[in-house]
N, C-alpha and C positions, 0 to 999 in steps of 0.2 A: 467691663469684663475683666475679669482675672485672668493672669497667667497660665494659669494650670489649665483653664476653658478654652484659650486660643492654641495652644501647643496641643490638646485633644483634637481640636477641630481638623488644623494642621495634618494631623497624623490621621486619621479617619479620612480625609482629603485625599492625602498624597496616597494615602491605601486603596481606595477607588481609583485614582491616577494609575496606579501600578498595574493592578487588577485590569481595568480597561486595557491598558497594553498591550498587554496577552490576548486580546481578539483583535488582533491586525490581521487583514487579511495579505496576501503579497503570494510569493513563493515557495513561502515557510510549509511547517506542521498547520494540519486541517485545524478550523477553530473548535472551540468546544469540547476537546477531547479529554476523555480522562484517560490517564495510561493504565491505572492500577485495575480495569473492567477486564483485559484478557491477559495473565501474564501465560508465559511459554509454557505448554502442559509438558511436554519434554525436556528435559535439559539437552538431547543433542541438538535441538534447533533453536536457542538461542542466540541473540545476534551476538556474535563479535567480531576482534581485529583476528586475521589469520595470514599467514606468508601464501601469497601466489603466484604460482609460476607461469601462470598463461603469458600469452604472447600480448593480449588486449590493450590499450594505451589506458592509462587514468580515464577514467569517470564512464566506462563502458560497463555496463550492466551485463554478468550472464548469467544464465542459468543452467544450469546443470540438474537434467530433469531425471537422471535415474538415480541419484545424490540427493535429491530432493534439497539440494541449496544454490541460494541467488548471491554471485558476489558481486558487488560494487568494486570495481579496481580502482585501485589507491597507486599515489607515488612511492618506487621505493620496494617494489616487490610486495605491497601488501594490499587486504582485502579488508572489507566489510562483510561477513558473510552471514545470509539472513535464514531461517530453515522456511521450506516451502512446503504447500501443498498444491498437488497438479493434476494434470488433467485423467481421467481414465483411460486406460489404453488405446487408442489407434484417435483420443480426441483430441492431444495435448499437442499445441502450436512448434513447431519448428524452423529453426533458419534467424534470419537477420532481420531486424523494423527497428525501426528509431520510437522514440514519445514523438506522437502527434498532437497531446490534450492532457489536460491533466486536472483532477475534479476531487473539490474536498467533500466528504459524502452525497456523494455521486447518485442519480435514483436506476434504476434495474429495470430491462424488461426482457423476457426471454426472448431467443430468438427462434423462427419457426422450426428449425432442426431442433434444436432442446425440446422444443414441443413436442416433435413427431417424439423422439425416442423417451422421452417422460413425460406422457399426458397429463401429469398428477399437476405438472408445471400450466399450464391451458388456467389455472385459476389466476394467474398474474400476467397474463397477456396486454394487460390496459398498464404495467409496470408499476413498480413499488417506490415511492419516494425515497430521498436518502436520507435518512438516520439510523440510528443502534442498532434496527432490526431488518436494514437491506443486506441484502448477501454481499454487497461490493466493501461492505467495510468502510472505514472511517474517509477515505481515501484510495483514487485509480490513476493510474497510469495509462494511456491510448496507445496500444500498438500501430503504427502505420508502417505501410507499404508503398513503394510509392505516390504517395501523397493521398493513402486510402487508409481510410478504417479498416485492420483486419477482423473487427472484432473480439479481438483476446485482449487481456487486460491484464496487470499487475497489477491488484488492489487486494485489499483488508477484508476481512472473514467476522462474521459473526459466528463463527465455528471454530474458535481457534485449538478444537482436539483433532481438526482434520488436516493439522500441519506433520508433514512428514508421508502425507498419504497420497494414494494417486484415486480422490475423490470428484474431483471438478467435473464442468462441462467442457473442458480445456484452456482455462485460464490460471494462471498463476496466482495462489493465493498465501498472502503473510498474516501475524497477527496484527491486528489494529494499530499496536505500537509499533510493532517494525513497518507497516507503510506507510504510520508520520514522518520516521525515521527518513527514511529511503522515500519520499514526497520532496523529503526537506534537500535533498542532496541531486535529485534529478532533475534534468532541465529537459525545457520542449527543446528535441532534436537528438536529446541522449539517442546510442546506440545502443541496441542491447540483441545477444544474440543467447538462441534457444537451441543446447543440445541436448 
């Protein structure tokens, strides 16, 4: 073998090595994702750094549900702030719950109140697997209470023109990329409070 055939080999090798990498599963961003599928139809709900003044310690999650954005507190006075979509009027979660769970595309099934007030919803009662076309996005977040599923969720949208809007069935919804983002930075037990 020649020179030039081992150093291709090499390189084609260690490029599949690299490539492999990137589907480690752990704590990180959900596997398999492409970012470039939903960027931010808005530019005011774009994620970035912002100065915060809340009172909240580092790595507490809030949302700010008539603002339609989620900050991550940061050291230092500052924020990560993501724009949201939320729940429709008198549906959207309030108060204080920690992450209970936390799931890289996640699969769906409505729950019987969804049913009763959108029967249309009655065709996915047996629930949707997770991929590209679940409603929960790339990735979810478990609200709990103590030590219960409240059933509301921070997770990713396969809708990402419904951020900014008060659409849901009362869950908190990012674009796909912001809740790799924000997966990637929250831990089971985060706090996160809903005003």
């Amino acid at each position: 073998m020649d020179k030039h055939h081992i150093a291709r080999r090499r390189l084609v090798l260690g490029s599949l090595a690299l490539m492999l990498s990137g589907c480690t599963s752990g704590d990180g961003p959900p596997l398999r994702y492409r970012f470039a599928m939903d960027p931010d139809v808005d530019p005011r709900y774009r994620r970035r750094e912002v100065a915060y003044a809340g009172s909240e310690p580092p790595g507490t999650i809030v949302v700010d549900t008539a603002s339609r954005y989620l900050y991550f507190v940061e050291a230092d006075g500052q924020a990560t702030r993501y724009g949201v979509g939320v729940g429709e009027e008198g549906l959207s979660f309030k108060g204080e719950a920690t992450i209970g769970h936390k799931a890289e595309w996640p699969s769906w099934k409505p729950t019987n109140d969804m049913i009763q007030r959108k029967p249309r919803l009655a065709q996915y009662a047996d629930g949707i697997p997770g991929g590209p076309l679940n409603p929960l996005g790339a990735a979810a977040l478990y609200l709990y209470q103590g030590g219960q599923d409240t059933l509301f969720r921070l997770h990713g949208t396969n809708a990402p023109w419904s951020i900014g809007r008060a659409v849901s069935n009362g869950c908190i919804r990012l674009t796909n990329a912001n809740i790799v983002d924000l997966y990637s930075r929250a831990r089971i037990g985060t706090r996160v409070v809903v005003i």
